[in-house]
FIKE-278883 format. One record per residue (C-alpha): chain; residue number from 1; x, y, z. Coordinates in steps of 0.2 Angstrom, whole numbers, plus 5000, padded with zeros to 4 digits. Example, Ala and Ser with C-alpha at 12.3 -4.5 7.8 and 13.67 -1.06 7.14 Angstrom:
- A / 1 / 5062 / 4978 / 5039 $
- A / 2 / 5068 / 4995 / 5036 $
***
This chain:
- A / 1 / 5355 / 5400 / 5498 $
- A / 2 / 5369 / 5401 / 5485 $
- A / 3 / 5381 / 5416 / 5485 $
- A / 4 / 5391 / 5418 / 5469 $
- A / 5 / 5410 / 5415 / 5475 $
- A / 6 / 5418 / 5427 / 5461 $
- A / 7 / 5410 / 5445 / 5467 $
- A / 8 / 5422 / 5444 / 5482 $
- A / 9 / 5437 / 5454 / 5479 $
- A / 10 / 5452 / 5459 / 5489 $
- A / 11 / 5445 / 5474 / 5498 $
- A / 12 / 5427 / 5476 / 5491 $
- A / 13 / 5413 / 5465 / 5483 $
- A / 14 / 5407 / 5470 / 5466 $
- A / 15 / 5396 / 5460 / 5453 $
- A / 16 / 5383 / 5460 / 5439 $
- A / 17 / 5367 / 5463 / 5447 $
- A / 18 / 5357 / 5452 / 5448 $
- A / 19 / 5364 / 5438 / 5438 $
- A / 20 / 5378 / 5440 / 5451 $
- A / 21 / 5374 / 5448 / 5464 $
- A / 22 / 5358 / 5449 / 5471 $
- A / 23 / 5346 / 5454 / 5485 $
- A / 24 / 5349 / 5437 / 5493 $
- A / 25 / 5368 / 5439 / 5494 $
- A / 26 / 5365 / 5454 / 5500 $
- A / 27 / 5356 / 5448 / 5514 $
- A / 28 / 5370 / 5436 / 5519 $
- A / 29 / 5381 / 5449 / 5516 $
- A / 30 / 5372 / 5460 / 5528 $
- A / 31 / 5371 / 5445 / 5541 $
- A / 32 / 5390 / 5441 / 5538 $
- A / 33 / 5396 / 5460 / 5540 $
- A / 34 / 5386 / 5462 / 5557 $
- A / 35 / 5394 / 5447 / 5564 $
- A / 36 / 5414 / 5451 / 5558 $
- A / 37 / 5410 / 5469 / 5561 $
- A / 38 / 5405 / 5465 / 5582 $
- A / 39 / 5394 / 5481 / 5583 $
- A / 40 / 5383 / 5487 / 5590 $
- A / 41 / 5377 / 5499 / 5573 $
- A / 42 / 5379 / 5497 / 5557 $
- A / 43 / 5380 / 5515 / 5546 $
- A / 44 / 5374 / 5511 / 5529 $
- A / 45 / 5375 / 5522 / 5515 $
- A / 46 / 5371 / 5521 / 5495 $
- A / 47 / 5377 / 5529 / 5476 $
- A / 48 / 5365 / 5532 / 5462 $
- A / 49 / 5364 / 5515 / 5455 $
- A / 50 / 5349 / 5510 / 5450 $
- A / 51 / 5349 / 5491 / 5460 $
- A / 52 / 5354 / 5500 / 5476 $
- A / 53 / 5338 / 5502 / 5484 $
- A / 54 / 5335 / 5484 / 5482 $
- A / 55 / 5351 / 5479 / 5488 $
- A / 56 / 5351 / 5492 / 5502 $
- A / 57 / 5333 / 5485 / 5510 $
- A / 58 / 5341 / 5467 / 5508 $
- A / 59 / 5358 / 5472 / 5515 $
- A / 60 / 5349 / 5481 / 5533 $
- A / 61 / 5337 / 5465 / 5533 $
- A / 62 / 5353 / 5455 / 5537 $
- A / 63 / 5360 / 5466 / 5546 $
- A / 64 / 5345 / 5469 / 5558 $
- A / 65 / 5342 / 5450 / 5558 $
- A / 66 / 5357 / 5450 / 5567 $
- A / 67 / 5353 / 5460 / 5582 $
- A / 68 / 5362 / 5475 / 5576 $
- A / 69 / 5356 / 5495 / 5574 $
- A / 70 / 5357 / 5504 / 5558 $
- A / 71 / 5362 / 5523 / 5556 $
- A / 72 / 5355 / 5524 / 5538 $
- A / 73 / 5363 / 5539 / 5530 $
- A / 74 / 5352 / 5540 / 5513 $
- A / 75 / 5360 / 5545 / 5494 $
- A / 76 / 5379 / 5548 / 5499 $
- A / 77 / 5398 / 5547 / 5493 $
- A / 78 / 5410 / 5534 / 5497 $
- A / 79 / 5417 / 5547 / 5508 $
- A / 80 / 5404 / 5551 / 5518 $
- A / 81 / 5403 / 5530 / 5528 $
- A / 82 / 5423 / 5535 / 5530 $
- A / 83 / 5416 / 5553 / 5539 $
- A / 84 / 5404 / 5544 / 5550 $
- A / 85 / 5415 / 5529 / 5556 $
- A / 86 / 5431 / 5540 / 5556 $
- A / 87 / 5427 / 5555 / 5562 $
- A / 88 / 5409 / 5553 / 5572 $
- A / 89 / 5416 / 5537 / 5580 $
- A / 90 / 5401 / 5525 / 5572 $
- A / 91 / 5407 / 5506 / 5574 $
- A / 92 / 5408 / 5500 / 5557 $
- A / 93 / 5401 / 5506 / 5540 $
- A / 94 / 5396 / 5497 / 5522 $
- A / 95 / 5392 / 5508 / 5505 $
- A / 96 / 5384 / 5501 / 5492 $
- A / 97 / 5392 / 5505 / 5477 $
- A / 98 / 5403 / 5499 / 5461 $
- A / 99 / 5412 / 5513 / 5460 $
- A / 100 / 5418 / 5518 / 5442 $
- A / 101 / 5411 / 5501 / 5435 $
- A / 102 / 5397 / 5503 / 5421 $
- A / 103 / 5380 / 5506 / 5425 $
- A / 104 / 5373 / 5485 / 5427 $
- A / 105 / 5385 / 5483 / 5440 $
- A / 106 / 5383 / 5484 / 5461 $
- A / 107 / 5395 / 5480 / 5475 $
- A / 108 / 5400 / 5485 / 5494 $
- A / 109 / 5414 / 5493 / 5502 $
- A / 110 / 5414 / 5491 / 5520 $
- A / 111 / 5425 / 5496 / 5535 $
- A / 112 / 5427 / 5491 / 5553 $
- A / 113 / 5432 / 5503 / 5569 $
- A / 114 / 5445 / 5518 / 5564 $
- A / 115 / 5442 / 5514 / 5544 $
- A / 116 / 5450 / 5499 / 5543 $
- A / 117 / 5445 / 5489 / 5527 $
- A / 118 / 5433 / 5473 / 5529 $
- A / 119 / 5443 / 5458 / 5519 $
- A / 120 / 5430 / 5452 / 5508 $
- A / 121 / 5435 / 5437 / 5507 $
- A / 122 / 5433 / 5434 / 5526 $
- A / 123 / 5418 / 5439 / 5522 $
- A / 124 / 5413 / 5426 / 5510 $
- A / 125 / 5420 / 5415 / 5524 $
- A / 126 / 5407 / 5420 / 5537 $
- A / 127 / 5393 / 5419 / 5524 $
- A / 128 / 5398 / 5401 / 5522 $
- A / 129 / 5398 / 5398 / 5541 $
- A / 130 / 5382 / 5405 / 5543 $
- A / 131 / 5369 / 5392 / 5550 $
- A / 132 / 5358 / 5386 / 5538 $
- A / 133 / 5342 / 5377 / 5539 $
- A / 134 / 5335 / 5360 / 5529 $
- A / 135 / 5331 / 5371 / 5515 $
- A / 136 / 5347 / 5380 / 5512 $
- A / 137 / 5343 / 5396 / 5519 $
- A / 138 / 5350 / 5405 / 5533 $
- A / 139 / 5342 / 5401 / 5551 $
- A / 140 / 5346 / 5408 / 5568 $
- A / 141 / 5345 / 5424 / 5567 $
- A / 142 / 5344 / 5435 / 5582 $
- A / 143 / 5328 / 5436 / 5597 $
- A / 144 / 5330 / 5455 / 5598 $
- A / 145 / 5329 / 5464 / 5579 $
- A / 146 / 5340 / 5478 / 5575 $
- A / 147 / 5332 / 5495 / 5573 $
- A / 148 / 5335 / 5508 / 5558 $
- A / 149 / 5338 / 5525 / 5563 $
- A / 150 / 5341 / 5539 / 5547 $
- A / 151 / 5350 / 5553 / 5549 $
- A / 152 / 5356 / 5565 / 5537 $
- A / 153 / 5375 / 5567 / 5541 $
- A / 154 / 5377 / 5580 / 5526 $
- A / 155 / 5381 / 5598 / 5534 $
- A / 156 / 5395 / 5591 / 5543 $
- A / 157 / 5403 / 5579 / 5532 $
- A / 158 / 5404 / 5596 / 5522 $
- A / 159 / 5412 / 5605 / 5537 $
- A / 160 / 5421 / 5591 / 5537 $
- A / 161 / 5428 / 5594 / 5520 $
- A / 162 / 5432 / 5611 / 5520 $
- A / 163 / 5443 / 5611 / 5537 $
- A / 164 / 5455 / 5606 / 5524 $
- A / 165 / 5457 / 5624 / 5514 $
- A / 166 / 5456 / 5643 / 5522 $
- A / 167 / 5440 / 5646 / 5513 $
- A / 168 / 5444 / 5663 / 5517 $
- A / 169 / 5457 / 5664 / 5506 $
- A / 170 / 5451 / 5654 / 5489 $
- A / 171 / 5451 / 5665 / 5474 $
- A / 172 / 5434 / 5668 / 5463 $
- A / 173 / 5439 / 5652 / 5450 $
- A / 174 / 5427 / 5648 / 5436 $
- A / 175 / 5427 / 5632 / 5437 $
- A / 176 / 5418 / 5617 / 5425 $
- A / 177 / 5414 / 5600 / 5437 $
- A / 178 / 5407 / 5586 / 5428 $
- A / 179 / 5398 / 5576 / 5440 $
- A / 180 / 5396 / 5563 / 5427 $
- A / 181 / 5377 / 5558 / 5434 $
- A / 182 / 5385 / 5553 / 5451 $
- A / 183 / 5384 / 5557 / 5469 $
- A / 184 / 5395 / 5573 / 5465 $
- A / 185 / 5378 / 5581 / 5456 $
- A / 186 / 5371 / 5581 / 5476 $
- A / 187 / 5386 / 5587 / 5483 $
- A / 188 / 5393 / 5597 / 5476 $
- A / 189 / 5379 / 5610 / 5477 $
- A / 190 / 5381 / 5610 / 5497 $
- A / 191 / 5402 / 5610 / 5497 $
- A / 192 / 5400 / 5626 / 5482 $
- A / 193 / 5390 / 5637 / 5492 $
- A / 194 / 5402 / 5640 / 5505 $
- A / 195 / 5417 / 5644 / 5490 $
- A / 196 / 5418 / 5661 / 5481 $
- A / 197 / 5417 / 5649 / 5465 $
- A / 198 / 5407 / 5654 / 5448 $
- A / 199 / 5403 / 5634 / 5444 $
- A / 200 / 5398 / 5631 / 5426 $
- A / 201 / 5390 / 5612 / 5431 $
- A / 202 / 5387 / 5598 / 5419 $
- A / 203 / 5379 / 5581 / 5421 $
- A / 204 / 5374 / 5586 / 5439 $
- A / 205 / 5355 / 5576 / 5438 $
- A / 206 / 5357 / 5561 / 5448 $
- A / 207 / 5355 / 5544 / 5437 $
- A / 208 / 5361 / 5528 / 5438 $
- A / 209 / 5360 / 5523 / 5422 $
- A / 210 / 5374 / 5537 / 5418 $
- A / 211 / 5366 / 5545 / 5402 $
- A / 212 / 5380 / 5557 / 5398 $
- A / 213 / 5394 / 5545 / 5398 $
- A / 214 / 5403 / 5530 / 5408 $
- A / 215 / 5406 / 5534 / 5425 $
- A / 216 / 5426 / 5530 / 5424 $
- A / 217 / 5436 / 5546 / 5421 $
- A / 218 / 5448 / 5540 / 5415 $
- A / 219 / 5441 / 5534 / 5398 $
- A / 220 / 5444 / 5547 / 5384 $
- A / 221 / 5426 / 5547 / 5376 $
- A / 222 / 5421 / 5555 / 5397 $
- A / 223 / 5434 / 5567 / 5398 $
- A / 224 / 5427 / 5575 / 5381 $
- A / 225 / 5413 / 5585 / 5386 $
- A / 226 / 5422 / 5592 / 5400 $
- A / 227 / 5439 / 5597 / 5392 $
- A / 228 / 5429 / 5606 / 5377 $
- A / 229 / 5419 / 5615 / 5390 $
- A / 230 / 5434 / 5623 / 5399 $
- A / 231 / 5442 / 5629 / 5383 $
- A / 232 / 5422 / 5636 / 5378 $
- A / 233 / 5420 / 5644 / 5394 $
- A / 234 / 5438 / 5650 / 5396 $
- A / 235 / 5437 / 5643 / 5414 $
- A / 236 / 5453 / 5643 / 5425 $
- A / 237 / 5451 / 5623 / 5428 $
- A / 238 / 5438 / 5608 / 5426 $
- A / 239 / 5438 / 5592 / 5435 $
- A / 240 / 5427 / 5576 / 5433 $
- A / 241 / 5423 / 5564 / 5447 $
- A / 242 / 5418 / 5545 / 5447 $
- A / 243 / 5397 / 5540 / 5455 $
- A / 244 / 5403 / 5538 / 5471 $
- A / 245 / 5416 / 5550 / 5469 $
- A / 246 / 5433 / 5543 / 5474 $
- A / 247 / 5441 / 5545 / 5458 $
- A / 248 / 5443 / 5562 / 5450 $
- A / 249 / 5455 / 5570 / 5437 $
- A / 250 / 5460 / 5586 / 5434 $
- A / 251 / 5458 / 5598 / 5417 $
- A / 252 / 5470 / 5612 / 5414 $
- A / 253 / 5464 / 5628 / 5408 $
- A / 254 / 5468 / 5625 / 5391 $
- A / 255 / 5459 / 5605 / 5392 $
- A / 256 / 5471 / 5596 / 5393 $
- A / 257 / 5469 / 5582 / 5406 $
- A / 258 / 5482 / 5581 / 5421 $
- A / 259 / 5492 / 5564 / 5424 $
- A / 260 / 5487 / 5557 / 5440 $
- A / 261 / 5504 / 5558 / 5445 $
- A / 262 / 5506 / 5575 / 5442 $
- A / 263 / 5491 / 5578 / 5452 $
- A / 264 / 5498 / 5568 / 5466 $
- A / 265 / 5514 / 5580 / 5463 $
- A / 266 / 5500 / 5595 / 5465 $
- A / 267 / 5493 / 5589 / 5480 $
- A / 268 / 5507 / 5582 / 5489 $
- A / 269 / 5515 / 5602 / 5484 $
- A / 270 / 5503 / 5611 / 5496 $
- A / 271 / 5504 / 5597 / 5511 $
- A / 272 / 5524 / 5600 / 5511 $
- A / 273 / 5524 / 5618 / 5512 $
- A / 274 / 5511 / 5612 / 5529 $
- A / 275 / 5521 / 5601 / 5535 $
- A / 276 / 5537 / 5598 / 5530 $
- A / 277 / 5547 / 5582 / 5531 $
- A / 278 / 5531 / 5572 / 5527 $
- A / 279 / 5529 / 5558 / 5519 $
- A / 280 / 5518 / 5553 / 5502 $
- A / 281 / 5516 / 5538 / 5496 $
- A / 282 / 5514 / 5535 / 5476 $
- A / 283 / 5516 / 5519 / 5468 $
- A / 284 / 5529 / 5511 / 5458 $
- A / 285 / 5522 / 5516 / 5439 $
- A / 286 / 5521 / 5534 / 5443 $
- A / 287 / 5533 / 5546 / 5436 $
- A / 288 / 5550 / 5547 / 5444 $
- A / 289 / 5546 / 5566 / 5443 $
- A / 290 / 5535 / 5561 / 5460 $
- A / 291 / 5551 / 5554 / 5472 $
- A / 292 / 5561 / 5569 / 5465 $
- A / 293 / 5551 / 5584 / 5468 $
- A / 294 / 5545 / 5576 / 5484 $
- A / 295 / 5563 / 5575 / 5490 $
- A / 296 / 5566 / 5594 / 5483 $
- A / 297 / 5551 / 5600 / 5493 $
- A / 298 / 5558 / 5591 / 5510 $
- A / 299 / 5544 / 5577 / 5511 $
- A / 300 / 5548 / 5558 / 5512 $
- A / 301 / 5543 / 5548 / 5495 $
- A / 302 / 5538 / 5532 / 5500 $
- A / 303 / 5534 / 5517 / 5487 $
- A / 304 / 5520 / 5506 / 5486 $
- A / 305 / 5514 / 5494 / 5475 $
- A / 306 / 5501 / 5497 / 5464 $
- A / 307 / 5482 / 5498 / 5467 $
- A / 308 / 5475 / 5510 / 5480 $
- A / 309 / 5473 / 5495 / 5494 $
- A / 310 / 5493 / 5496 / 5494 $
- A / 311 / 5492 / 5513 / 5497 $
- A / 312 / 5483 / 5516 / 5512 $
- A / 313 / 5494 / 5501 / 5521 $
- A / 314 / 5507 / 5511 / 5519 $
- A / 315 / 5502 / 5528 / 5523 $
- A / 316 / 5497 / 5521 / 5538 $
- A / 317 / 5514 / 5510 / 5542 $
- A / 318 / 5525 / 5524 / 5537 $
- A / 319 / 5514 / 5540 / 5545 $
- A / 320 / 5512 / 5547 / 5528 $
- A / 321 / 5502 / 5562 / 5526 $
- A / 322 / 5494 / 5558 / 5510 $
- A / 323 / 5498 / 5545 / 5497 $
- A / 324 / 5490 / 5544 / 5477 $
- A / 325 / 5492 / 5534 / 5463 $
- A / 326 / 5491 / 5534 / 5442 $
- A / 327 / 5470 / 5528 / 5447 $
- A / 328 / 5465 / 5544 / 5452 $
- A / 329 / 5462 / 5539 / 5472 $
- A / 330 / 5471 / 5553 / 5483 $
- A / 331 / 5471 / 5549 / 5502 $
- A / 332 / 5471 / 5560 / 5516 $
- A / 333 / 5482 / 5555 / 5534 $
- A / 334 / 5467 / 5568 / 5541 $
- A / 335 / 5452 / 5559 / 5533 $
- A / 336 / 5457 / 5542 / 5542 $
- A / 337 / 5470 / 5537 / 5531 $
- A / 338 / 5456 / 5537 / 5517 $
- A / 339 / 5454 / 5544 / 5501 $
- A / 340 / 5440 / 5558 / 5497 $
- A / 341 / 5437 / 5568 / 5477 $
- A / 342 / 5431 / 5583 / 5487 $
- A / 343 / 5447 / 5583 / 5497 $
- A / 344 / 5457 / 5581 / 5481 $
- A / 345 / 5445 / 5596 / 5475 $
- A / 346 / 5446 / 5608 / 5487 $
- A / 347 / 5462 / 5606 / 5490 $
- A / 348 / 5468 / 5611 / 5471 $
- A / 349 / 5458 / 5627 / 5474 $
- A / 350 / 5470 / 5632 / 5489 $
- A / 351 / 5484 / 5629 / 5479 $
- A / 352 / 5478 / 5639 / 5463 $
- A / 353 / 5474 / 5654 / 5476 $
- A / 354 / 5490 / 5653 / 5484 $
- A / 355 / 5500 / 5652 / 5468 $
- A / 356 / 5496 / 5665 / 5456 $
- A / 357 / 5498 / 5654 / 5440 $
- A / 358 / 5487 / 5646 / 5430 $
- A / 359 / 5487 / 5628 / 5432 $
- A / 360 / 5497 / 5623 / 5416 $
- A / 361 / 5510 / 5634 / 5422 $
- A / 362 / 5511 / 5626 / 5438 $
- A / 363 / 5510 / 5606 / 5434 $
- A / 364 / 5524 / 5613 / 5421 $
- A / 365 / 5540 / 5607 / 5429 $
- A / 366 / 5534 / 5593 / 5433 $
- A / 367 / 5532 / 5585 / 5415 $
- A / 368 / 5549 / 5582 / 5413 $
- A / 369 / 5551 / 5567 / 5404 $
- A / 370 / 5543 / 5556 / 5392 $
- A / 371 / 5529 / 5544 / 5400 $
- A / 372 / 5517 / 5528 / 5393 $
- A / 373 / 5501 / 5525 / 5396 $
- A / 374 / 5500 / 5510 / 5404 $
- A / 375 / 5500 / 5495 / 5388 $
- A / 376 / 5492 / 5477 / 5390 $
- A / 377 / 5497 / 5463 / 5383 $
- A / 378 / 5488 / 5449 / 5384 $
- A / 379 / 5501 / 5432 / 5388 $
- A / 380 / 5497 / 5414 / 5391 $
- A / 381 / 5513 / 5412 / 5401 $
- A / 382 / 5516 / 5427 / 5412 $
- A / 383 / 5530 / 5420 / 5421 $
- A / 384 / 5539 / 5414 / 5407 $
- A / 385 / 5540 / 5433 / 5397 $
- A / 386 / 5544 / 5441 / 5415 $
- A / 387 / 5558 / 5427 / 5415 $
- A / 388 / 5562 / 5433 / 5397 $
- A / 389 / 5564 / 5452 / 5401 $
- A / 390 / 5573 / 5450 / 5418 $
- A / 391 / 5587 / 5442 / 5406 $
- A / 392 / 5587 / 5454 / 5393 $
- A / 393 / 5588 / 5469 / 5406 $
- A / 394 / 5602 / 5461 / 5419 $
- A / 395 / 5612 / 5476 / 5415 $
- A / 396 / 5601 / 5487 / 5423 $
- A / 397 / 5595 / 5489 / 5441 $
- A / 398 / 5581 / 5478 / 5442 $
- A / 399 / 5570 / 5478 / 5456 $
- A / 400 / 5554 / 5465 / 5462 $
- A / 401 / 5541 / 5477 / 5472 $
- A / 402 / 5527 / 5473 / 5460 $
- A / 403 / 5533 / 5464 / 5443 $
- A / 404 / 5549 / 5468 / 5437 $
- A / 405 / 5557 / 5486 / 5436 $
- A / 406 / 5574 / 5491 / 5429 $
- A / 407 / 5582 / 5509 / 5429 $
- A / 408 / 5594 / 5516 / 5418 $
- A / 409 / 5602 / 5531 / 5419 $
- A / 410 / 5590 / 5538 / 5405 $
- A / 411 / 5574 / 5526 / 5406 $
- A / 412 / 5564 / 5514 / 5416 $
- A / 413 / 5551 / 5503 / 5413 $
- A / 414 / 5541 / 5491 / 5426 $
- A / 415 / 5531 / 5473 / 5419 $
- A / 416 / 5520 / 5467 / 5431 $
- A / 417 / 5506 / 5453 / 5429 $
- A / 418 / 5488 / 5458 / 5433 $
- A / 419 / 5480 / 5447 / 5447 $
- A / 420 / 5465 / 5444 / 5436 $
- A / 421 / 5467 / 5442 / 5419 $
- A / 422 / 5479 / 5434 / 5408 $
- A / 423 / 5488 / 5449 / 5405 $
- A / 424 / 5503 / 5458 / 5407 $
- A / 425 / 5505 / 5479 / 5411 $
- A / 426 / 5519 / 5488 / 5404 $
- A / 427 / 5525 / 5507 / 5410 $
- A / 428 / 5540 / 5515 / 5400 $
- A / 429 / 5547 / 5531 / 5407 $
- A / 430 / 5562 / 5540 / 5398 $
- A / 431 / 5571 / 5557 / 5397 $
- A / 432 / 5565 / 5560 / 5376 $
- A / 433 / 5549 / 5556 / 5366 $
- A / 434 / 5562 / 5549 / 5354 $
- A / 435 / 5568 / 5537 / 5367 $
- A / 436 / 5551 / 5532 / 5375 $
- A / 437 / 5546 / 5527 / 5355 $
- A / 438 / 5561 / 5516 / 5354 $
- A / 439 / 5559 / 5509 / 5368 $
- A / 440 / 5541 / 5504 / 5368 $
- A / 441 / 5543 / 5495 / 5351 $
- A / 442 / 5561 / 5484 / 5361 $
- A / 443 / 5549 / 5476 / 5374 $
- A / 444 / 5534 / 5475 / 5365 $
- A / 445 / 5543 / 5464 / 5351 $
- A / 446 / 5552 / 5457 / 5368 $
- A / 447 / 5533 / 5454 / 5377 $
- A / 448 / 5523 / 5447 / 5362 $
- A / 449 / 5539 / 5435 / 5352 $
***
């Protein structure tokens, strides 16, 4: 059988279904996975995609074909395989998901003992070292069959959840949560009904094919519905959450949308009044609002790379208690390191009922200076224009953590290459709007000549 080399990816295996991937990766996936993973059982769990129970009867057939149980947890969030191998001790655990992507995609996450992410491209390895017969397809598989047990591991993946807040003490917010078609639309109904919350729900009906809008939140034309429905309904906040719920952003009462790293500022807020002297990890093209309230506050900052894979590494390295970044992923030390939208979720509402301020009022202080979105350019020679802008910039303080980033005393930018395309990422930060303007036209004439 031939597996298309290109769906695996760092930390996670995602493709076009099926012209990409199909049931029979699946299946070698499923064999591969039981083999690196060395368990016993496997716990298997699956988003709303519309492919997934086709891919999820191919991935247990592998799995089973190698002599290994399967604890088959049914419709659930990303979170809920990080609950059972975190918190109920299970071996190892796969979701099927693509996460954020559009609707044709699939893919799996997977983790090994204590939530450690499976390497997908040790993965692919062991696909290739699988035995195969004359005709190409897999042989050998085990005497003794795996069996499948289902269990429905909901009511205390919620408890779970919730031993994060004092439900006793949230306030009665109306609140507007876009479930966006995803796994949040099953969910949330069970986390809701133990929070004194007046919930005005849209897009809650479970679908794949994500009729209401794209299942990224971070894309304007799906935050739409949502911010014009808090300002409607004169809601205290609204938040909209990715299918398989890892991602989520924030909307202020007056919808506007919250920068990620103002949310991380939110979060990490609460966990320092907990515990002081902890640390949070943010990455390096978040606002340098982040390291400076976090230091105000008593909490380490600690710096990592961008992408979320960076950030559980370090959260772990460095004993951080939780750690975000501009992609809307939050992580918990007290969910295994991992990250969790419910989490993020439940833990805003604590802080709203322990502050009595709306939440404009409170993300406030943090917008202090000017920021970009993140711009692309795409650059034939990456190395030759990062070469160009570490001349240009020598007078600054010029650091290599990811790309290039140079501080002033005023602004601050960061260049780095993306890993997969022929592209370069630009961040500006800077004390005035005026300045930002200025200085986004220098490095894009810089970038591009």
């Amino acid at each position: 059988m031939e597996i298309n080399s290109k769906i695996f990816k760092a930390y996670d295996i995602r493709g076009i279904y099926p012209e990409e991937l199909n049931d029979e990766a699946a299946y070698l996936i499923g064999r591969a996975f039981a083999r690196k993973a060395g368990a016993k059982r496997i716990t298997v769990g699956s988003d709303m995609r519309l492919s997934g129970p086709a891919i999820k009867k191919a991935l247990i057939h592998g799995i089973t074909d190698e002599g290994v149980d399967v604890k088959d947890i049914g419709l659930v969030p990303i979170d809920a395989i990080y609950f059972c191998v975190g918190k109920q001790r299970d071996e190892a655990g796969i979701m099927i998901t693509a996460s954020h992507n559009p609707k044709e995609y699939n893919g799996f996450k997977a983790v090994y003992k204590d939530i450690k992410p499976a390497d997908s491209l040790e993965l692919l390895e062991e696909v290739n070292n699988l035995p195969a017969s004359p005709a190409g397809g897999p042989k050998e598989t085990s005497e003794i069959k795996g069996e499948v047990f289902v269990e429905d591991i909901i009511a205390p993946y919620i408890n779970h959840i919730l031993t994060f807040v004092d439900v006793d003490k949230i306030k009665p917010f109306k609140v507007v949560i876009d479930a966006g078609n995803g796994m949040a639309g099953k969910i949330m109904p069970f986390l809701t009904e133990s929070l004194p919350l007046n919930v005005i729900p849209l897009n809650f009906k479970v679908d794949g094919s994500f009729p209401a809008h794209p299942s990224n939140p971070l894309l304007p034309e799906s935050q739409k519905e949502a911010c014009e429905t808090v300002i409607k309904e004169k809601a205290d906040f609204g938040i909209i959450m990715d299918g398989d719920t890892d991602r989520l952003i924030f909307i202020d009462e007056k919808g506007v949308v919250i920068a990620a790293d103002m949310t991380l500022l939110l979060l990490a807020k609460l966990f320092l009044e907990r515990e002081p002297g902890a640390g949070i990890v943010y990455n390096i093209i978040c606002s340098k609002a982040v390291p400076e309230f976090i230091k105000e506050w008593g909490g380490r900052p600690l710096l990592s790379k961008v992408g979320y894979t960076n950030i559980v590494p370090m959260m772990r390295e460095q004993k951080g208690i939780m750690g975000g970044e501009l992609s809307s992923h939050y992580s918990f030390r007290d969910n295994g390191y991992s990250d969790s939208g419910f989490i993020a979720f439940v833990i805003l509402l604590q802080l709203l009922s322990n502050h009595n301020q709306p939440l404009s009022e409170i993300v406030k202080p943090f917008q202090k200076y000017a920021k970009s979105p993140e711009l692309n350019f795409k650059v034939e020679d990456k190395t030759a224009v990062i070469e160009r802008v570490k001349e240009k910039y020598s007078d600054g303080k010029q650091t290599f953590l990811d790309g290039i980033s140079v501080d002033y005393k005023d602004w601050w930018f960061n260049v780095r290459p993306s890993n997969t395309e022929p592209l370069l990422r630009l961040t500006i930060e800077a004390d005035t709007q005026e300045m930002l303007d200025e200085k986004i036209k220098e490095l894009t004439k810089i970038i591009t000549k």
